[in-house]
DRENLO-440655 format. One record per atom (N, C-alpha, C): residue number from 1; residue in three letters; x negated, y negated, z negated. Coordinates in Angstrom, 2 decimals. Layout:
<NUM,ALA,<X,Y,Z>>,
...
! end
This chain:
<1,UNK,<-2.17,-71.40,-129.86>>,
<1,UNK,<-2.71,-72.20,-128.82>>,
<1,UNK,<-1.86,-73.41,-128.49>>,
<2,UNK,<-0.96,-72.93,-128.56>>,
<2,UNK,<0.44,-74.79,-128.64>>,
<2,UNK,<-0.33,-75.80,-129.15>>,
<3,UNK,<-0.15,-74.84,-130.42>>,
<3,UNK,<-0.53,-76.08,-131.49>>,
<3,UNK,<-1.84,-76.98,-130.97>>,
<4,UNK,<-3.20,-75.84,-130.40>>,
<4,UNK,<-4.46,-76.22,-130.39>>,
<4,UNK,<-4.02,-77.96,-128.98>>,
<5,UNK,<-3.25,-77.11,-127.79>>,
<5,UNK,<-2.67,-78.03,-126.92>>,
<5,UNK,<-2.56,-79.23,-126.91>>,
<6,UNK,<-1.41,-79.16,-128.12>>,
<6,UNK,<-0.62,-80.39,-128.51>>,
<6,UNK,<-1.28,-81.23,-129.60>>,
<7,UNK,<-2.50,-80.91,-129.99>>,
<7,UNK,<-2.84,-81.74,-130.59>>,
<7,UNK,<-4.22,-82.72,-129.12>>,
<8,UNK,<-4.31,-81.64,-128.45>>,
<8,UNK,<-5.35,-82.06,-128.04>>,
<8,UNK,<-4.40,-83.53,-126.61>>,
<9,UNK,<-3.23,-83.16,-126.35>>,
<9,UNK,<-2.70,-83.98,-125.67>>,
<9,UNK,<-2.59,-85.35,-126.45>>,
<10,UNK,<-2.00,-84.85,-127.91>>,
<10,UNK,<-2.07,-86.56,-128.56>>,
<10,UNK,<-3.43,-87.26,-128.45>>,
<11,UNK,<-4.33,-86.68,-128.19>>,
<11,UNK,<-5.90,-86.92,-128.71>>,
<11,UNK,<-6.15,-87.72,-127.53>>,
<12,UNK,<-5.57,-87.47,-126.17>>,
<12,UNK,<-5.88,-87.80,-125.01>>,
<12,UNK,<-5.14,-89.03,-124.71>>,
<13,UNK,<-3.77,-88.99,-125.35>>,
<13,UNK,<-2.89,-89.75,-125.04>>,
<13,UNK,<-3.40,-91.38,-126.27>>,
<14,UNK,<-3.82,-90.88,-127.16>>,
<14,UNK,<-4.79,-91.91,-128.00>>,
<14,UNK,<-5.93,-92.89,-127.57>>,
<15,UNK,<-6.06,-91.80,-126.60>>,
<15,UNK,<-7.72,-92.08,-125.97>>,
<15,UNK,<-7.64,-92.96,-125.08>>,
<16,UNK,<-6.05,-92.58,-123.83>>,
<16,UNK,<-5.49,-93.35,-122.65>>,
<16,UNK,<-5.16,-94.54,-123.14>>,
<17,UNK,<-4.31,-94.75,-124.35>>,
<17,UNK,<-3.81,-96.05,-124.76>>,
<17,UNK,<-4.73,-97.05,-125.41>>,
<18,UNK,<-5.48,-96.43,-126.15>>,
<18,UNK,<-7.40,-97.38,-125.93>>,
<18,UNK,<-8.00,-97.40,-124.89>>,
<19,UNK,<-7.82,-96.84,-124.11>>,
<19,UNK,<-8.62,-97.53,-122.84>>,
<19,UNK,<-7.27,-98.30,-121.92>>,
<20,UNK,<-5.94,-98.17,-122.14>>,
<20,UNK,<-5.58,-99.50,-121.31>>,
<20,UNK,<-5.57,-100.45,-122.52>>,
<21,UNK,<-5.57,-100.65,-123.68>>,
<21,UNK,<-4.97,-101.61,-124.25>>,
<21,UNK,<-6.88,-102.40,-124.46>>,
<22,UNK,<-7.97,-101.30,-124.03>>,
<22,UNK,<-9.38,-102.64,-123.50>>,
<22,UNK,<-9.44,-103.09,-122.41>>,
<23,UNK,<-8.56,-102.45,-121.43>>,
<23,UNK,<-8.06,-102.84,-119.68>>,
<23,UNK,<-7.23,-103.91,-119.95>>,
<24,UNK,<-6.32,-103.99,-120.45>>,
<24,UNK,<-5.94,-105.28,-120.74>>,
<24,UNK,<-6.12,-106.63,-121.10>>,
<25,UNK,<-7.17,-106.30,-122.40>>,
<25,UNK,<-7.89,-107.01,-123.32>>,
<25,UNK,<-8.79,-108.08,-121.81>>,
<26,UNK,<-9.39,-106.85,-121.50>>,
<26,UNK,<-10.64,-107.33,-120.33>>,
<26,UNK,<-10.00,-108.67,-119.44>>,
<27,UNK,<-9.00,-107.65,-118.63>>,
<27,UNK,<-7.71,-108.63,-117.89>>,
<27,UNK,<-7.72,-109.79,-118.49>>,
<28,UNK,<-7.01,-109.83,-119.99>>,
<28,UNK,<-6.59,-111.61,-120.01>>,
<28,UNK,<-7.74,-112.16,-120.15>>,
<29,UNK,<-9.07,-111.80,-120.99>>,
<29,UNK,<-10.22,-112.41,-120.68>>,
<29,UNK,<-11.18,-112.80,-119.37>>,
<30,UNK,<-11.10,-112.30,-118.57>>,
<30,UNK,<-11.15,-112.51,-117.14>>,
<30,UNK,<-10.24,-113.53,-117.16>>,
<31,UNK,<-9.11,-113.70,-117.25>>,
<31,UNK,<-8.19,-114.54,-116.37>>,
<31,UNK,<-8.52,-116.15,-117.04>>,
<32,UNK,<-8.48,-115.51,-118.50>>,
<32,UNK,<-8.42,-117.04,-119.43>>,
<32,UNK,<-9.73,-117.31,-119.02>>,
<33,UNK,<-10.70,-116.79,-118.85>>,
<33,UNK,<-12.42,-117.50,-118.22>>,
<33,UNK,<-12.06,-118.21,-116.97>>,
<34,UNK,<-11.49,-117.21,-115.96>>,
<34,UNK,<-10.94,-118.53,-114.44>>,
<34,UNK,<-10.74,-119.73,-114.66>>,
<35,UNK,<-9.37,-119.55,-115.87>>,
<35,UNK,<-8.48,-120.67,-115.96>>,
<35,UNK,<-9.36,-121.73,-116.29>>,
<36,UNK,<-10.39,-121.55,-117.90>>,
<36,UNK,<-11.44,-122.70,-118.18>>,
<36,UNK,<-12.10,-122.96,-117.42>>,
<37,UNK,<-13.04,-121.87,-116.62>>,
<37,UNK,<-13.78,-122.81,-115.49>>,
<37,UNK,<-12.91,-123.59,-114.68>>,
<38,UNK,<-12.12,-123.40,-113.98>>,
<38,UNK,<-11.11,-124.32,-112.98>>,
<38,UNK,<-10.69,-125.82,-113.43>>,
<39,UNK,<-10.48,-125.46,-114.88>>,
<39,UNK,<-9.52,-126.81,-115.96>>,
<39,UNK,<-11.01,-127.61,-116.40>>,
<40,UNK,<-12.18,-127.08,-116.11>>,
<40,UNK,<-13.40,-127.58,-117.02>>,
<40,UNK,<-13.95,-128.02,-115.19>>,
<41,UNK,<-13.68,-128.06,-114.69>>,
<41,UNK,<-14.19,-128.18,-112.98>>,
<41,UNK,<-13.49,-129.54,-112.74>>,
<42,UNK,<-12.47,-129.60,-113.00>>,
<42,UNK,<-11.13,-130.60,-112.53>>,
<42,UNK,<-11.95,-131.69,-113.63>>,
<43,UNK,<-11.99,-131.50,-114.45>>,
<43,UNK,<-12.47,-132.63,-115.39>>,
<43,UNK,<-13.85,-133.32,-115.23>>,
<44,UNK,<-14.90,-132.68,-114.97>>,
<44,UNK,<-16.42,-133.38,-114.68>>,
<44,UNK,<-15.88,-133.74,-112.86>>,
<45,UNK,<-16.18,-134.97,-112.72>>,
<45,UNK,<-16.19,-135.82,-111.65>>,
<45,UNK,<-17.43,-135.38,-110.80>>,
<46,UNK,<-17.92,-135.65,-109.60>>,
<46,UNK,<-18.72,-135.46,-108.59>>,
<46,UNK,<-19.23,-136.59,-108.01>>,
<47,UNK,<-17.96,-137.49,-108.35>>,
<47,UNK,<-18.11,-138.77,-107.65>>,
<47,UNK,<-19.08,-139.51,-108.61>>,
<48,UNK,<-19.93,-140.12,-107.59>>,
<48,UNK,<-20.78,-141.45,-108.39>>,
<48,UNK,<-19.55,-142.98,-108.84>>,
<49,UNK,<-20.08,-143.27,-109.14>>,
<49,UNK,<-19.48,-144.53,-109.81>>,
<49,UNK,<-19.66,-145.41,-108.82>>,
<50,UNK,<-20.32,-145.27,-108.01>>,
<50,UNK,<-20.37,-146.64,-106.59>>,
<50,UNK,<-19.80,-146.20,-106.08>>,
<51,UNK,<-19.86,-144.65,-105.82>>,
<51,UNK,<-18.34,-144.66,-104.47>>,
<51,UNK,<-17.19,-144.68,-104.93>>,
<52,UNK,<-16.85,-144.33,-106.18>>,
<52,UNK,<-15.51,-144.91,-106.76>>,
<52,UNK,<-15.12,-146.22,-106.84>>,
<53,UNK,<-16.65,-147.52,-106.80>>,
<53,UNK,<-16.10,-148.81,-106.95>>,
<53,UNK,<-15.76,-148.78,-105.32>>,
<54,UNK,<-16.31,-148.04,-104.41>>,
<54,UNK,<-16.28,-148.17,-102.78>>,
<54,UNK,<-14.96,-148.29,-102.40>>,
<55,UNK,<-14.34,-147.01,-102.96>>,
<55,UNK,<-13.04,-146.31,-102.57>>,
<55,UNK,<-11.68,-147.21,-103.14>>,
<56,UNK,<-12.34,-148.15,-104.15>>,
<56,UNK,<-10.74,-149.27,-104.21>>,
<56,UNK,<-10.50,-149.90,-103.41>>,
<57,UNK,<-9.03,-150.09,-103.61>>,
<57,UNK,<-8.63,-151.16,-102.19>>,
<57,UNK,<-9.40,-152.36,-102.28>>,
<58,UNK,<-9.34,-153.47,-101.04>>,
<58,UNK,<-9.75,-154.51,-101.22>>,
<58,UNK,<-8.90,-155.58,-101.53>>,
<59,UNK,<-9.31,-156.45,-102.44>>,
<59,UNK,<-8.42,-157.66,-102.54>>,
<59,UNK,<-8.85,-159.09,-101.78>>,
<60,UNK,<-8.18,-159.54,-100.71>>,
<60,UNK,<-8.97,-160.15,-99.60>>,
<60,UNK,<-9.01,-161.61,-100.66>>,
<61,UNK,<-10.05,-162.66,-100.64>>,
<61,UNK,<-10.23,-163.75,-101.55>>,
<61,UNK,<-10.84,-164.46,-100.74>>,
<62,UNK,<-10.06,-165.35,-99.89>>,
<62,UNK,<-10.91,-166.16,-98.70>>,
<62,UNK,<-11.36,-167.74,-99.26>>,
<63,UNK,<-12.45,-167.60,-99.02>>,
<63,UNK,<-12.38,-169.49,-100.02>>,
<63,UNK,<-12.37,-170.53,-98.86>>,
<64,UNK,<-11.57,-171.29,-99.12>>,
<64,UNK,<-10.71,-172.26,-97.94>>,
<64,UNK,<-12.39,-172.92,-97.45>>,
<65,UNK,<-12.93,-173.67,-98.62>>,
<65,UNK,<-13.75,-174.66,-97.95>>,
<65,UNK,<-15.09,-173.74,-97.14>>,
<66,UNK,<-15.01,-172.78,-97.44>>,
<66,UNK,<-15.60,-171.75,-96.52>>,
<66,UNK,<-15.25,-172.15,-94.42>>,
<67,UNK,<-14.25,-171.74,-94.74>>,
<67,UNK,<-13.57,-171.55,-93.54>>,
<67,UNK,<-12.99,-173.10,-92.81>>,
<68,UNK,<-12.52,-174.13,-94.06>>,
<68,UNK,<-13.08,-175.53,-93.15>>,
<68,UNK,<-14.56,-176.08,-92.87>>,
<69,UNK,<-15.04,-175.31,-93.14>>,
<69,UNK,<-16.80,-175.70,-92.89>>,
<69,UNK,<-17.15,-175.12,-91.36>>,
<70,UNK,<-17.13,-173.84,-91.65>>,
<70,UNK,<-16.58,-172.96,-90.62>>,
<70,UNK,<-15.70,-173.81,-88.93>>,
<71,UNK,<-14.31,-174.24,-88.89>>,
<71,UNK,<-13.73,-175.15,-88.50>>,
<71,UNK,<-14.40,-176.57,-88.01>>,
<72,UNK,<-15.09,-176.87,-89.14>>,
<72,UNK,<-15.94,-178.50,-88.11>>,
<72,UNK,<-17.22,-177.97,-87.42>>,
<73,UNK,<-17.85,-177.01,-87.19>>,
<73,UNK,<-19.01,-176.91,-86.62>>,
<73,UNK,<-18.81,-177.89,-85.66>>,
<74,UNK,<-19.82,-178.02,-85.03>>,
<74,UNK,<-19.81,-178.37,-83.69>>,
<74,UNK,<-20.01,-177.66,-82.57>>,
<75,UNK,<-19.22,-177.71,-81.09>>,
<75,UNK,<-18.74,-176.60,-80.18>>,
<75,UNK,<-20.38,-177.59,-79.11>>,
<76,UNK,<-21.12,-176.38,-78.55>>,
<76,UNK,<-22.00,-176.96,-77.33>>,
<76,UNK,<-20.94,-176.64,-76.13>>,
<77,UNK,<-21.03,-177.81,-75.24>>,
<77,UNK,<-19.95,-177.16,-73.89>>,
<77,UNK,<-20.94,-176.93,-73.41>>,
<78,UNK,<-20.94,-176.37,-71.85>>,
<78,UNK,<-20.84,-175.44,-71.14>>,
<78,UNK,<-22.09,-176.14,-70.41>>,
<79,UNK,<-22.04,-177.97,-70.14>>,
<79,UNK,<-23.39,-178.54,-69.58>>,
<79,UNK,<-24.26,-178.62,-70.71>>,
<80,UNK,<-24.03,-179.18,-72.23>>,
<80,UNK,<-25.63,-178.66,-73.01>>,
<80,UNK,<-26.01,-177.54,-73.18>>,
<81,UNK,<-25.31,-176.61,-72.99>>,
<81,UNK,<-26.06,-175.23,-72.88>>,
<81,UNK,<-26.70,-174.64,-71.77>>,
<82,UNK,<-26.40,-175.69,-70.09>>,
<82,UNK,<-27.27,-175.35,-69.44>>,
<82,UNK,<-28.74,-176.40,-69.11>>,
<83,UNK,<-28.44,-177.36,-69.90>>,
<83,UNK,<-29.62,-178.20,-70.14>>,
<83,UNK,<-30.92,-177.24,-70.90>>,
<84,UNK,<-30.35,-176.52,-72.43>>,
<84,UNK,<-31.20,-176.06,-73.05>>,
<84,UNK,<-32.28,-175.32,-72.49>>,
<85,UNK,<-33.63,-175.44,-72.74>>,
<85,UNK,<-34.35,-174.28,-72.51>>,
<85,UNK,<-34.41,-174.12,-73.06>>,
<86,UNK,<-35.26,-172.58,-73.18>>,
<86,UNK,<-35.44,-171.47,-73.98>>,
<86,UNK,<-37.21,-171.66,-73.54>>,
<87,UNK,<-37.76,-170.90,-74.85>>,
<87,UNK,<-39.10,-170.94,-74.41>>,
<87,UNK,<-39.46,-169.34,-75.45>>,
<88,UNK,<-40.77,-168.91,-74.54>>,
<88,UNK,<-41.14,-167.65,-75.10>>,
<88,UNK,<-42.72,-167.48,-75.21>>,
<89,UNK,<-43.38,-166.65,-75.91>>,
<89,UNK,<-44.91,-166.85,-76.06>>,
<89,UNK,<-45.11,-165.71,-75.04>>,
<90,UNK,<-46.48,-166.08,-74.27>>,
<90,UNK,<-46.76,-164.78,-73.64>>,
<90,UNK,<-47.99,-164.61,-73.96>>,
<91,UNK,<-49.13,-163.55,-74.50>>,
<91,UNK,<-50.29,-163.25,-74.63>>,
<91,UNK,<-50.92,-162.75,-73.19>>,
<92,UNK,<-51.83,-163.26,-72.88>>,
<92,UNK,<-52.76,-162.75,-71.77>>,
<92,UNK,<-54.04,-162.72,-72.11>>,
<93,UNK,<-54.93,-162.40,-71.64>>,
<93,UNK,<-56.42,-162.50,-71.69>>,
<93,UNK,<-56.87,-161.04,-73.16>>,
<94,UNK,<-55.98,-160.04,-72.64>>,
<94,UNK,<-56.08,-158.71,-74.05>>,
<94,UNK,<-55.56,-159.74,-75.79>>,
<95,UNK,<-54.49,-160.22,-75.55>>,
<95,UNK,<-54.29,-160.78,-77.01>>,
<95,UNK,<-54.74,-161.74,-77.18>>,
<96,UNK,<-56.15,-162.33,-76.79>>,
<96,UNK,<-57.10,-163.60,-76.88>>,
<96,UNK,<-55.84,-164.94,-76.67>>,
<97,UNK,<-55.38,-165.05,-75.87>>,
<97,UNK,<-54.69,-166.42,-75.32>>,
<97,UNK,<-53.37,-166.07,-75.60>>,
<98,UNK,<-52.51,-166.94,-75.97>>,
<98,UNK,<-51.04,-167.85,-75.93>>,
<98,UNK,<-50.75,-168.18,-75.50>>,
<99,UNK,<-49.48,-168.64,-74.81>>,
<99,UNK,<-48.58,-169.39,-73.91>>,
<99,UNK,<-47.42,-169.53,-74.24>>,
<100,UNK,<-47.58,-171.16,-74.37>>,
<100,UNK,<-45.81,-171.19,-74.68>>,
<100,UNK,<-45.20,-171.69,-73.35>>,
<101,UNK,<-44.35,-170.53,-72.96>>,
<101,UNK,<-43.81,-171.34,-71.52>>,
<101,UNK,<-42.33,-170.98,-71.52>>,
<102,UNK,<-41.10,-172.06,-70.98>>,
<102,UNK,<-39.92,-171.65,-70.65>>,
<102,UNK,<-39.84,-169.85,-70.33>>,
<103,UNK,<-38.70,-169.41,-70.33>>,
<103,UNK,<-38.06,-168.05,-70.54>>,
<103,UNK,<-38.02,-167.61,-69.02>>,
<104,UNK,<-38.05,-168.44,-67.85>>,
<104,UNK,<-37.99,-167.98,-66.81>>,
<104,UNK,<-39.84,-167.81,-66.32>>,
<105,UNK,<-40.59,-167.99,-66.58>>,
<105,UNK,<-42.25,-168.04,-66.45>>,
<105,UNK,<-42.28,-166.27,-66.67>>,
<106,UNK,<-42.85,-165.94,-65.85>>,
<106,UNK,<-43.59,-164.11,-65.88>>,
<106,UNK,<-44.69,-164.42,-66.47>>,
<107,UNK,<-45.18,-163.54,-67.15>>,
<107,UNK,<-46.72,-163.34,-66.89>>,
<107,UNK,<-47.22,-163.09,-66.20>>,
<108,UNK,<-47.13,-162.67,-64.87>>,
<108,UNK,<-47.48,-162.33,-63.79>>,
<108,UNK,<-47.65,-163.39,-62.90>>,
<109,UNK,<-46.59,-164.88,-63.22>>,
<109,UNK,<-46.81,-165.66,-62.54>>,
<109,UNK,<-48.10,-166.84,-63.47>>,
<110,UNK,<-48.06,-166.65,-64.53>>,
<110,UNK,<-48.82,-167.23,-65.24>>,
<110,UNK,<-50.32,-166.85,-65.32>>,
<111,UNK,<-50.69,-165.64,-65.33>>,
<111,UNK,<-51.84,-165.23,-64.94>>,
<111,UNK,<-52.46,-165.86,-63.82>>,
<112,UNK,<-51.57,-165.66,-62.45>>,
<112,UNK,<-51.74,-166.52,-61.42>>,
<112,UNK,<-52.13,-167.83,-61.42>>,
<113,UNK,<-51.36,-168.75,-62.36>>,
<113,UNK,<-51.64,-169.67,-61.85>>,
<113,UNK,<-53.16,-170.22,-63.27>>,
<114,UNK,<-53.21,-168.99,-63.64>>,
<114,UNK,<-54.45,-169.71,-64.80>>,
<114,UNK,<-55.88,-169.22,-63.92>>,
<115,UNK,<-55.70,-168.14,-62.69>>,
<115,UNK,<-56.53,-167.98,-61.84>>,
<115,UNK,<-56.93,-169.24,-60.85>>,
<116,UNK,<-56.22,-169.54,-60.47>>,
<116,UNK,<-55.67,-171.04,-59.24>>,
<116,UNK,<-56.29,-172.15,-60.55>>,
<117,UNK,<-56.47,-172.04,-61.60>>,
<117,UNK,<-57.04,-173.19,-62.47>>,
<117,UNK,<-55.88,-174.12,-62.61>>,
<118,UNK,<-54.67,-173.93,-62.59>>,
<118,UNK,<-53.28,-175.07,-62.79>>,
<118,UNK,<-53.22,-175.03,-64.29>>,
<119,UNK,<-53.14,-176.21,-64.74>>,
<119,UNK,<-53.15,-176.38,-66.48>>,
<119,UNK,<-51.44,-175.66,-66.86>>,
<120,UNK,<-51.83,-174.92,-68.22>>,
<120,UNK,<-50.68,-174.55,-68.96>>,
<120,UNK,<-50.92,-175.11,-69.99>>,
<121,UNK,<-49.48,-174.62,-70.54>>,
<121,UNK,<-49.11,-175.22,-72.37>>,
<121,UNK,<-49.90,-173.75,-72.95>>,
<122,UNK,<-51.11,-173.35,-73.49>>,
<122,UNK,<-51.65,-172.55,-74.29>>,
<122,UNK,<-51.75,-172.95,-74.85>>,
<123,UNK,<-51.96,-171.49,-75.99>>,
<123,UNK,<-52.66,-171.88,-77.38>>,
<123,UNK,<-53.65,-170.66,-77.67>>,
<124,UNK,<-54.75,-170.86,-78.15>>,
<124,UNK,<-55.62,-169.88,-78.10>>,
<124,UNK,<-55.17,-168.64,-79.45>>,
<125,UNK,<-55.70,-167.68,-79.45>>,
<125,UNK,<-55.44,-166.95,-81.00>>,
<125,UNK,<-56.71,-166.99,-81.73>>,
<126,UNK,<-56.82,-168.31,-82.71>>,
<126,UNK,<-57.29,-168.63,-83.31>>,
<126,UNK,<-58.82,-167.73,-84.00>>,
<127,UNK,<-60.06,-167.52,-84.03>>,
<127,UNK,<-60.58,-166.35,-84.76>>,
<127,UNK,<-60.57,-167.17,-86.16>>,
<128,UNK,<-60.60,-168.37,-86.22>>,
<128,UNK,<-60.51,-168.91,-87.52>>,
<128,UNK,<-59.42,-169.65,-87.86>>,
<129,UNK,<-58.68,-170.16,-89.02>>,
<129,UNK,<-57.97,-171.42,-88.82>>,
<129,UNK,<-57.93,-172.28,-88.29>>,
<130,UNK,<-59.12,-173.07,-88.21>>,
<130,UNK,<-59.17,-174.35,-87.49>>,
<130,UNK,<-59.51,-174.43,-85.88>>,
<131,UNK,<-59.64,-173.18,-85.18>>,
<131,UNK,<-59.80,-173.53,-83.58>>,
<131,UNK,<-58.54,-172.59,-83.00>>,
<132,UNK,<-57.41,-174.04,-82.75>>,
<132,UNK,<-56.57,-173.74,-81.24>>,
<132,UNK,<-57.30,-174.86,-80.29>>,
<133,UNK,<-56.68,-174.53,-79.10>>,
<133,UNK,<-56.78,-175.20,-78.41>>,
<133,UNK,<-55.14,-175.52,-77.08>>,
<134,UNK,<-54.68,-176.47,-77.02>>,
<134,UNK,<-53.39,-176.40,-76.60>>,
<134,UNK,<-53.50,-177.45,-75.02>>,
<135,UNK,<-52.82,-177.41,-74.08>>,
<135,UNK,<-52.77,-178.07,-73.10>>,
<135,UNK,<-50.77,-177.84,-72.28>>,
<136,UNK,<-51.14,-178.83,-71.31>>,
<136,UNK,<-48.98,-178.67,-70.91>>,
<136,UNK,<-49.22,-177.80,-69.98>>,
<137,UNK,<-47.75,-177.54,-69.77>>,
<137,UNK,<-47.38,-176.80,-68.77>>,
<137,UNK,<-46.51,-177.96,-67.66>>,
<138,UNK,<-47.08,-177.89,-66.38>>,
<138,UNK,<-46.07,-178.70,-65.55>>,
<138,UNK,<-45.04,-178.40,-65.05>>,
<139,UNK,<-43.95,-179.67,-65.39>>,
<139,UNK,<-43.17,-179.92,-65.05>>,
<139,UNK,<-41.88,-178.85,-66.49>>,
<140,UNK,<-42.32,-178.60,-67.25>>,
<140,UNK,<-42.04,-177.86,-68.61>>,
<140,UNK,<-41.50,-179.00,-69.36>>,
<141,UNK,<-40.40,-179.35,-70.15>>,
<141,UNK,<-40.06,-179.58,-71.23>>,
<141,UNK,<-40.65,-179.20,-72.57>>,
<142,UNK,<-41.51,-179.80,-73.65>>,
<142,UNK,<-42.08,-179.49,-74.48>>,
<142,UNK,<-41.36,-178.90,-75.58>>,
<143,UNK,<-41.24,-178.00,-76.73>>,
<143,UNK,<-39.93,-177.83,-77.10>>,
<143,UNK,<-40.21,-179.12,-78.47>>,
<144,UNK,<-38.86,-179.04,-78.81>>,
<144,UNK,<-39.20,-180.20,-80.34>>,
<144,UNK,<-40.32,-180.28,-80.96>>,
<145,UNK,<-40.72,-178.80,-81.85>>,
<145,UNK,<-41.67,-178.98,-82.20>>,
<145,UNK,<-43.18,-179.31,-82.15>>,
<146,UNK,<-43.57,-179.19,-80.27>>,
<146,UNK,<-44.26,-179.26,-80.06>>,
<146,UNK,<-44.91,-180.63,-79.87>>,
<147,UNK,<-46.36,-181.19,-80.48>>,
<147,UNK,<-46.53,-182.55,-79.72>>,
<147,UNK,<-47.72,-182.10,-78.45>>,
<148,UNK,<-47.50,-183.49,-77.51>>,
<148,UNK,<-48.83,-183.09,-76.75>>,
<148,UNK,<-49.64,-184.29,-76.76>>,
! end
């Protein structure tokens, strides 16, 4: 029975050292698969190519005659800018009618006074091309473009 024993222990001990030496095997293959995915990860980019051109520094490139152009404007002081008017369109009559009147005019006061029959600067909304119809506003500055 020794004998039967001792053979059967080598048999086992054969058996143990094939199964760690495929425990092992497994191990470095597992590990060496991490390593390529990780080393094969690092290498394909994510980034688009525009946000990589995004992400360089800037190199500032100011072009002079830019910036003396820039330099001669001309400055409005403080009395032509309170000369300027401003002018704004107002629709009344459901969309039908136009008004071009300075920026301080309501519609509320303009309605009014198209009730009272006081002439404004309108313009009708055309149903065809060829019919506006335009009149002043008193005491209004016309703007450039406008003739009366």
């Amino acid at each position: 029975m020794k004998k039967n024993s001792l053979t059967d222990q080598i048999k086992n001990l054969k058996h143990g050292q094939q199964l760690l030496a495929s425990a092992i095997l497994f191990l470095v293959l597992v590990l060496a698969w991490i390593f390529v995915g990780i080393f094969a990860g690092q290498q394909e980019s994510k980034i688009s190519p525009t946000l990589k051109k995004a992400a360089l520094p800037l190199t500032p490139d100011l072009n002079e005659e830019i910036l003396t152009e820039l330099e001669e404007k001309r400055v409005y002081t403080e009395d032509e800018l309170a000369n300027f008017t401003i002018y704004k369109i107002i629709t009344t009559d459901r969309g039908k009618q136009q008004s071009i009147v300075p920026i301080t005019v309501f519609a509320e006061d303009l309605e009014a006074q198209e009730e009272s029959g006081s002439s404004l600067k309108t313009t009708d909304v055309p149903e065809s091309e060829e019919e506006t119809s335009e009149t002043t506003i008193p005491g209004a500055t016309p703007p450039p473009d406008v003739k009366n």
